[in-house]
C-alpha positions in Angstrom: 48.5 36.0 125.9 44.9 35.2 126.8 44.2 38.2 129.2 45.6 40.6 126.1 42.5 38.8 123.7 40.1 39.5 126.8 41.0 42.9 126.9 40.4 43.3 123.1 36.9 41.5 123.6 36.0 43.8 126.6 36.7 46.9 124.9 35.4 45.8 121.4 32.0 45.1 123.6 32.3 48.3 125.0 32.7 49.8 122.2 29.9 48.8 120.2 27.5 49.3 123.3 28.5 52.7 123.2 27.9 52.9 119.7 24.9 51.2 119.9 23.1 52.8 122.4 24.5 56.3 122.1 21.0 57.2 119.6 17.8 56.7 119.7 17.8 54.0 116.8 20.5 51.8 119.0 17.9 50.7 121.0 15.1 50.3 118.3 17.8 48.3 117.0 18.3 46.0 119.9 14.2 45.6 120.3 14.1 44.3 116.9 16.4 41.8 117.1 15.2 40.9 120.4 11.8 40.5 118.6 13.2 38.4 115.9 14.8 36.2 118.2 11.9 35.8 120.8 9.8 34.9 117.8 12.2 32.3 116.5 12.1 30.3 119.9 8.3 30.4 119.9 8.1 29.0 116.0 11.1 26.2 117.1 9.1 25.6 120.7 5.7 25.0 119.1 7.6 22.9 116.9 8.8 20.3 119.4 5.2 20.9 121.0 3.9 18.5 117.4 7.0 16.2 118.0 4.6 13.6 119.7 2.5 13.7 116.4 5.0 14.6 113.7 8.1 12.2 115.3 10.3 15.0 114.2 12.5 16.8 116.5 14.5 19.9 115.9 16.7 21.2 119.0 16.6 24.8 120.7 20.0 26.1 120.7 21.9 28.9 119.6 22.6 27.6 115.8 18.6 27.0 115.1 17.9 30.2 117.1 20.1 31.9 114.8 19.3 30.9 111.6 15.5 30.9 112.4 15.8 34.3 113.8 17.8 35.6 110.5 15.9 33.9 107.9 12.4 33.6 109.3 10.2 30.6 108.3 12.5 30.2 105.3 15.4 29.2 107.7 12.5 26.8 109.6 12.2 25.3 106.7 15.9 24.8 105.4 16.8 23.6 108.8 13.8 20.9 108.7 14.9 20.0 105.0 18.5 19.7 106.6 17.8 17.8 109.1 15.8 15.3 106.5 18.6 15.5 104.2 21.4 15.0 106.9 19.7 12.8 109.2 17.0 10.8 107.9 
């Protein structure tokens, strides 16, 4: 049952590479959301570089990557006030 959902993924990955990348605008695609995502873990890096003054700390993984990277400095900001909300 599990190698049938693999093959699904493959060819659903396939799929939208071919898609994708079959125009010109696939790839300006992809470099934009490379971009976005590239500048999200700069803004969340230089934020753990002010962890030693601010004694706040906001992990680098693939949720705050995300939301940073879809939202911008809004989603910086809801995920600090989160983690205030949540945590503190």
């Amino acid at each position: 049952m599990t190698s049938i959902w693999l093959w699904v993924f493959v060819g659903s990955i396939l799929g939208l590479a071919f898609v994708t990348l079959r125009r010109r605008i696939g790839f300006r695609w992809l470099g934009v959301v490379a971009l976005n995502i590239a500048i999200a873990g700069i803004l969340l890096y230089f934020l753990g570089l002010a962890e030693p003054y601010t004694h706040f700390h906001l992990p680098i993984n693939m949720v705050t990557i995300t939301t940073v990277a879809a939202l911008g400095v809004p989603g910086l900001a809801a995920l600090i006030g989160l983690k205030f909300l949540v945590v503190v």
